[in-house]
N, C-alpha and C positions, 0 to 999 in steps of 0.2 A: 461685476455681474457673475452669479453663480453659473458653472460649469456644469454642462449636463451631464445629472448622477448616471453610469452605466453599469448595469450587472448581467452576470451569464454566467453560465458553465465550461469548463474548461476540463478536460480531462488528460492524464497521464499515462503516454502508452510505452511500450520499450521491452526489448527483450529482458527474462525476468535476470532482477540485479546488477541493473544497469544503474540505478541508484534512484528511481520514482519515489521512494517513501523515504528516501533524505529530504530529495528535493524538497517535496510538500511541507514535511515535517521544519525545514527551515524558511520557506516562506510564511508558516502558520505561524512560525514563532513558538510551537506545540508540539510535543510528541502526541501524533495520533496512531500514524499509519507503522506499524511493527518493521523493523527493520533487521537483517540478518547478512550474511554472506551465501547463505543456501537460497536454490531457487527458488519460483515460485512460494515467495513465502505472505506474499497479499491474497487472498480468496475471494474477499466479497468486494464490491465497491465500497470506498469509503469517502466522505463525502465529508470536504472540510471545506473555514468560508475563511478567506480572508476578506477583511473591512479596512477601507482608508475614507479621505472626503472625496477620492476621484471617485468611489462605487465598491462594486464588491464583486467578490470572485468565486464561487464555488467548483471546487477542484473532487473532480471525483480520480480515485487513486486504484485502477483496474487492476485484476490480474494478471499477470505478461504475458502475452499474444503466443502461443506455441502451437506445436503437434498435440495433440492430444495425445494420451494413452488410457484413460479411463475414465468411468463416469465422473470423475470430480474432473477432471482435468477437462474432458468436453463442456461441461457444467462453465467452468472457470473461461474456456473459448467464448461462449456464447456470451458471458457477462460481459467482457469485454471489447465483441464487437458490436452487439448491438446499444453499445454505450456510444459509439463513434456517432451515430446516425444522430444522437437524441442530446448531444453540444454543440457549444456556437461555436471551439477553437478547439482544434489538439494540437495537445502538444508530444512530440516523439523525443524520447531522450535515447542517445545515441553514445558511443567511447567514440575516444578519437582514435582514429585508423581508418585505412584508405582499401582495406579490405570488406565488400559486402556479402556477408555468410550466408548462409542457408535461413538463419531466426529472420535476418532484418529483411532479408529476400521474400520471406512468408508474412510480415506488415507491410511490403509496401504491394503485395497483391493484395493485401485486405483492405489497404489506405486507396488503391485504385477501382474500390467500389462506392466509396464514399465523396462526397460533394462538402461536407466541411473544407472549410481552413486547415493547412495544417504549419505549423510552428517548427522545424528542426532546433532541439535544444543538443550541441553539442556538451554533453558533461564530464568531469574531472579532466579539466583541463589543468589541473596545479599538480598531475602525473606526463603531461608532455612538453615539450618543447615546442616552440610559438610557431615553427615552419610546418611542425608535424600538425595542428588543429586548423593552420591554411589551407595544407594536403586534403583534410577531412572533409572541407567546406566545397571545396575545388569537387573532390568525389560525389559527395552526395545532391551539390546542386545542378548534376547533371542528370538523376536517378529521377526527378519528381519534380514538380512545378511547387515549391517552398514558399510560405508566403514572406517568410521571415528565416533566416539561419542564425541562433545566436548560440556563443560557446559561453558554459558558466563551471562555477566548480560549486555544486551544490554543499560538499564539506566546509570551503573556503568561504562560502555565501560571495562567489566573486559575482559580478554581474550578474547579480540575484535582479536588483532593484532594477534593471536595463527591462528584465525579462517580464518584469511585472509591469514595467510603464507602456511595454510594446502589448501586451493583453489588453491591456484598459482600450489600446488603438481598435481593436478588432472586435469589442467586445459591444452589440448595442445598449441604445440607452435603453433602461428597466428599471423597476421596482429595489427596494433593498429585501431581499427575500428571508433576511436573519436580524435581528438585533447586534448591536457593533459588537457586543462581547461573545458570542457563539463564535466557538471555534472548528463544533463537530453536530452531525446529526446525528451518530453513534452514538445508541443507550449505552450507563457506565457498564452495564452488565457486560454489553459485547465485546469494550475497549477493554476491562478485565479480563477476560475470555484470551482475546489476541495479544495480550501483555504477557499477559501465563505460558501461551505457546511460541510467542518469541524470545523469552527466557531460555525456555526448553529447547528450542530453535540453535540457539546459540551455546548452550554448555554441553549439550550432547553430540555424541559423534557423529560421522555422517549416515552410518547406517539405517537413520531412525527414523530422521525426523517428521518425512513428507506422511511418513505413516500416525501422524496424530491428529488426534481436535482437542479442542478442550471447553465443556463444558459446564459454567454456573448453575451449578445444585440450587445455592440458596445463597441471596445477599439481603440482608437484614442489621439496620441501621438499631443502635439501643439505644434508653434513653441518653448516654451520656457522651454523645456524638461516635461511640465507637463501632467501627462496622463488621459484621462479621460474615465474610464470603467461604460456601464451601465450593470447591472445583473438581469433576473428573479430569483426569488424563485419559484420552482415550486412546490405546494403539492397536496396530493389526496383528501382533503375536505374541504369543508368552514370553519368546525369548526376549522381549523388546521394554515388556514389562519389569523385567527385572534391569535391566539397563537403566530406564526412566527411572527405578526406583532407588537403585544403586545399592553400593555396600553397606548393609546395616543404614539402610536409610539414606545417604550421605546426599544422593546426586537427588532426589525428591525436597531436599531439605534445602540445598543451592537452590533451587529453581523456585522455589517456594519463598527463599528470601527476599530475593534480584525482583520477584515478581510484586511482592506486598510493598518493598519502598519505590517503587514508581506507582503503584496503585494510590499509595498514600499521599505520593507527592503532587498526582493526577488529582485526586480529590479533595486534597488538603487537609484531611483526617485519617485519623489511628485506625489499622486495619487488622483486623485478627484474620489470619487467610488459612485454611486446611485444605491439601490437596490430597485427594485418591487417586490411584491408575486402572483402569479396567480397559482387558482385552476384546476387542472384536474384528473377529476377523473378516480382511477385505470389506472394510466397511465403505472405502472409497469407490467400491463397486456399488454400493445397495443405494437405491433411493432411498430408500426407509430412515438406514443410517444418515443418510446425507444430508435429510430435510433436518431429522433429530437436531444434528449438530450446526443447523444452522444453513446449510447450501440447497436451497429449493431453487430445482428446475422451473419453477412456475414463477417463481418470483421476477425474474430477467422479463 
């Protein structure tokens, strides 16, 4: 007898760089969600589906829960809490230690407005010792009525598959809301977009980064399958712009490469990619800029 199909939403929350957009990214099986060592480096919800015969999973991949300090950043709060209310499961990814800081302090006052499920996903566990991730369990299943504690190491994919079989428990039965091959409800445009700024993310120093967006000018497919994308860099000061752009080009040119062969790899076709940088300042302050680039208030 066939098993009843379940589907739902599940979302990722965690202080920013705790490894959310591994995770996702290795349960999809896909590079969707950008990945970096700088914070906050997720903006929008991203919304990927895993499919098996038990049902299917759509995982929205939030912003990390912070302080605010400007309008993108209030912007980036509000996405990701009123995401809690509007899933069947979250899940919280956490490090192992037995110390609770001031971030995780600030989600579980947001976690104790909400009536969801929540899931403690203990993550990289393949950086501690087996007493120290007991420690952690010990700690936090004292903080929170948990519906579930599992420890994975999202790099490792260790008790990946535990964490997925324990979703499908929580998750009711539903519709398949995707065809089995949909991986993302992300136009290529956008996944381009956030491919190009976590390039940039990652080869530039830390001064820069949080201060960019990056913008699809034009993506236009020729006849003979080749694509040609034009891209802004957008940053908040001149002096920042010549950073982005580097010596005689150099550091526009790296970012510009790393970015076109995962673009291509994403697509499975030859990419012609040219990128610009254009300055504006405190753009993360302006709505105007912020809808531009993609972060509308109204949207949430």
């Amino acid at each position: 007898m066939n098993k009843k199909y379940k589907s739902g939403f599940v979302t990722l929350i965690g202080r920013p760089n705790v490894g959310k957009s591994t995770l996702m990214n290795h349960l999809i099986g896909q590079k969707i969600a950008i990945t970096s060592e700088k914070p906050q480096t997720t903006r929008n919800r991203i919304q990927t589906v895993y499919t098996d015969d038990r049902g299917q999973i759509i995982f929205l991949d939030t912003p990390g829960i912070h302080k605010a300090k400007n309008k993108l950043g209030e912007y980036m709060v509000s996405v990701a809490e009123h995401t809690l209310k509007e899933v069947d499961v979250i899940l919280w990814l956490v490090e192992p230690g037995t110390y609770i800081g001031a971030g995780e302090q600030h989600i579980l006052k947001v976690l104790n407005k909400v009536k969801t499920p929540v899931i403690l996903v203990i993550n990289k566990i393949d950086t501690v010792k087996k007493d120290e991730i007991i420690k952690t369990m010990d700690t936090y299943k004292d903080v929170y009525r948990f519906k579930e504690i599992i420890p994975v190491s999202a790099m490792r994919k260790t008790n990946t598959d535990t964490l997925i079989r324990t979703l499908f428990q929580y998750l009711p039965e539903g519709p398949q809301y995707y065809d089995e091959d949909t991986v993302t409800d992300q136009p290529m445009r956008q996944i381009a977009a956030e491919l190009i700024r976590e390039k940039a993310l990652r080869l530039m120093s830390d001064e820069i980064p949080h201060g960019i967006a990056v913008v699809i000018e034009r993506m236009e497919e020729r006849d003979n399958g080749i694509f040609d994308i034009e891209a802004t860099i957008v940053c908040e000061r001149e002096s920042h712009k010549g950073i982005v752009i580097g010596k005689g080009g150099s550091m526009l040119k790296k970012i510009g490469t790393a970015a076109r062969i995962e673009i291509e790899n994403l697509m499975d076709a030859k990419v012609n990619l040219q990128l610009w940088v254009k300055v504006r300042r405190e753009w993360r302050d302006s709505e105007l800029y912020m809808k531009n680039y993609g972060y509308n208030p109204r949207d949430i």
